[in-house]
Every structure is written in C-alpha cells, then in structure tokens.
C-alpha positions, 0 to 999 in steps of 0.5 A: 809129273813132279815138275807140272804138278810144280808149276801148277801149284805156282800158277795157282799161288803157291810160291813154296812150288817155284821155290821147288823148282828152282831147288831141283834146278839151279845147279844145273842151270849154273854150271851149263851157263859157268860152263859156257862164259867160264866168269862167276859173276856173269854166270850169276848174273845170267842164272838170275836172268832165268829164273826171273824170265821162268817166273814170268813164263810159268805163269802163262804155261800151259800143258797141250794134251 
C-alpha cells in the first residue's frame, strides 16, 4: 500500500512522494541494470532512463480494483 499511496500523492502534485519512491527503489533498479551490462556509466545512464519514463507513467496510472 506504501507505494500506491506514493504514487497517489505524486499524481496529485506532491513531488516529495516520487522522490519516495525513487529512494525505496534506485538500488535495486541499478544493480539488476549493472548486473545485466556490467558498465557503470551505461547502468547510469539506463537507471535514469527509468525513473524518467516512470515519471511519465505514473502520472497516467491507475489502480484496476
């Protein structure tokens, strides 16, 4: 629920709650791409990528119930 309630707040303006997420997840998300190019600067490059298209896509998201 942490992460909807994030990305609610986000969609509603609240740009502290992209930064949320983007601390719960950058980790992650670097050492699966580091992982699967094994370059630093392409990993970099490609975790950026991410967080711009999830940026993008989270603003249109929305939670089927």
């Amino acid at each position: 629920m942490q992460d909807y309630d994030s990305i609610i707040r986000f969609q509603e303006g609240d740009f502290d709650a992209f930064g949320e997420l983007y601390e719960r997840y950058i980790d992650q998300i670097y050492a699966f791409v580091f992982r699967k190019t094994s370059d630093r600067a392409v990993a970099e490059d490609v975790t950026s990528q991410v967080w711009i298209k999830a940026m993008k896509g989270l603003r249109k998201f929305s939670r089927k119930q």
